[in-house]
C-alpha positions in Angstrom: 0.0 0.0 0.0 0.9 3.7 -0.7 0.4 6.6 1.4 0.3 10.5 -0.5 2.0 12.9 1.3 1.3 16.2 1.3 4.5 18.3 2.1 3.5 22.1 3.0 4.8 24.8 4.9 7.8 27.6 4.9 9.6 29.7 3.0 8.3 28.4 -0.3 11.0 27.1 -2.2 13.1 24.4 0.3 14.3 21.4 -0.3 12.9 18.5 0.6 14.5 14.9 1.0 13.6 11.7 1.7 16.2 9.3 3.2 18.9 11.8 1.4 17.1 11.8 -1.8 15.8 15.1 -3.3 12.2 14.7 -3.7 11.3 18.6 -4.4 10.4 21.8 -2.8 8.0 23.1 -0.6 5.2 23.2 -1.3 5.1 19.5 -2.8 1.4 17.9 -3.1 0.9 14.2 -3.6 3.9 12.2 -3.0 4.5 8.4 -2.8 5.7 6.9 0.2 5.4 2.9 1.2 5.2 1.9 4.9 7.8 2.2 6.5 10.5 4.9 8.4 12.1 7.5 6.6 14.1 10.3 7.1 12.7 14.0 6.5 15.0 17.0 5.9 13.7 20.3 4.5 17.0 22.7 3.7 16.9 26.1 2.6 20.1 28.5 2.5 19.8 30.8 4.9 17.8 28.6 7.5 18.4 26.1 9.6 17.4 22.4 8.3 14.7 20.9 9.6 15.4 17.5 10.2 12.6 14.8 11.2 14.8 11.0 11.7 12.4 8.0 12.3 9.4 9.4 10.6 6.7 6.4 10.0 4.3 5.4 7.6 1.9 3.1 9.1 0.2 0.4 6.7 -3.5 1.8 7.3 -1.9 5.1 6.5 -3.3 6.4 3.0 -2.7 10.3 3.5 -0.6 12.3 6.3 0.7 16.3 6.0 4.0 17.0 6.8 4.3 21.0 8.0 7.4 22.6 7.8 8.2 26.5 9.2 11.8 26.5 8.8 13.5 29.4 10.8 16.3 32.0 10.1 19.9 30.7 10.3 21.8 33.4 13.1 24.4 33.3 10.6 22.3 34.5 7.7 
């Protein structure tokens, strides 16, 4: 089974990856996932990554929403 996942949030833009793999940027509607656990990171210059480890997928899962506010790197 396949769950969609609906990836939204901020700044418009950011990258997001699954398990290290560029899936897109925000805002990204729709995507694939199988059960399981994955790693989320959402990476913009300029702000610090946001970085979800051990996110699961159950197998009754058929849509979840991942929201994302990434914040302003000190460094920036």
């Amino acid at each position: 089974m396949v769950c969609f996942i609906d990836f939204v949030g901020t700044p418009k833009g950011a990258k997001i990856f699954v398990d290290e793999v560029e899936i897109g940027e925000l805002p990204k509607y729709v995507y694939p996932l199988k059960w399981g656990k994955y790693q989320i990171r959402v990476s913009l210059e300029g702000y610090v990554d946001e970085i979800r480890k051990d996110y699961v997928i159950f197998p009754t899962d058929r849509s979840k929403k991942v929201v994302i506010a990434l914040v302003k790197s000190e460094e920036a």
